[in-house]
C-alpha positions in Angstrom: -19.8 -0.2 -2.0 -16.3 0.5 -0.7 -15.4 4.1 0.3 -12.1 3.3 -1.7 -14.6 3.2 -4.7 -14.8 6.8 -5.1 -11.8 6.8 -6.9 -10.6 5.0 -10.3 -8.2 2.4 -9.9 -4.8 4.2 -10.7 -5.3 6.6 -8.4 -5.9 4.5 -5.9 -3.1 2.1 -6.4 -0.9 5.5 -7.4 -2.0 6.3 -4.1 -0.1 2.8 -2.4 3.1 3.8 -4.5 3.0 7.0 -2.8 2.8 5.6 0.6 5.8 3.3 -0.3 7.9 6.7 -1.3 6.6 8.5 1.7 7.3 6.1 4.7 10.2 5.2 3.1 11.6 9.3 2.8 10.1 10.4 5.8 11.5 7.6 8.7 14.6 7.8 6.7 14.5 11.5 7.2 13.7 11.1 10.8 16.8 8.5 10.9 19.2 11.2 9.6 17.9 13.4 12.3 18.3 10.9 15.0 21.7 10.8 13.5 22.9 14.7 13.8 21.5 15.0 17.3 22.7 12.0 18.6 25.7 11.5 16.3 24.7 7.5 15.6 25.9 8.6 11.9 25.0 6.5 10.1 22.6 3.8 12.0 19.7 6.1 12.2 19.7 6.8 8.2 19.7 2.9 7.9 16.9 1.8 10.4 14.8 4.4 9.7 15.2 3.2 5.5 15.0 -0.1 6.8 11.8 0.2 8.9 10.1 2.6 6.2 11.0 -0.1 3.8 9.9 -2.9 5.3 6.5 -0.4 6.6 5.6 0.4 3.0 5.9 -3.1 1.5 3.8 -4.6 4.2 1.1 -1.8 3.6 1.8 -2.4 -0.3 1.3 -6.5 0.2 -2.2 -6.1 2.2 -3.7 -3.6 -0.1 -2.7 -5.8 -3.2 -3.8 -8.3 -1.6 -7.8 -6.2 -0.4 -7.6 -5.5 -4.0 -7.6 -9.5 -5.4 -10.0 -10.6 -2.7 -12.8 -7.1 -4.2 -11.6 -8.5 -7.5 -12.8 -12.0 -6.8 -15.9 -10.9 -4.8 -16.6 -8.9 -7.7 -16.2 -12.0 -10.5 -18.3 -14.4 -8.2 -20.9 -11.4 -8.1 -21.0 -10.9 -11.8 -21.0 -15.0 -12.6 -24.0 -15.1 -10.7 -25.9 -12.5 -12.1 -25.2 -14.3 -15.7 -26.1 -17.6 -13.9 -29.3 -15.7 -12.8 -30.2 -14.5 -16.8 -29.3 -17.5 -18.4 -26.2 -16.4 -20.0 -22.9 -18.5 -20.1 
């Protein structure tokens, strides 16, 4: 069993959202800081959305992705248990 099964479900895919928001705020924060010091105004803003964007969606993508390939494991598992009883 998965250590990511601790949890129900919606928490843990709340949990991806929250990644998404948070990578996405905080290099876009760290881009608007780039901008005041450096005065890149507003490049640094843009990248750092862009990167945290494009950071969260990927990280979004594989754990969708994890979660079909448990879900499949999980219905071949179960199909041969039934196999195993008998049942159809």
């Amino acid at each position: 069993m998965a250590a990511d099964r601790r949890f129900p479900g919606w928490i843990r895919y709340s949990g991806i959202g929250l990644e998404l928001a948070g990578a996405t705020a905080g290099l876009a924060l760290l881009g608007y800081w780039i901008d005041t010091r450096y005065g890149t105004r507003p490049w640094g803003l843009v990248g750092g959305l862009i990167i945290g964007i494009v950071g969260g969606i990927y990280n979004l993508i594989r754990e969708s992705l994890e979660a079909v390939r448990e879900a499949g494991a999980e219905d071949a598992a179960q199909s041969d248990t039934r196999g195993e009883r008998g049942e159809g």
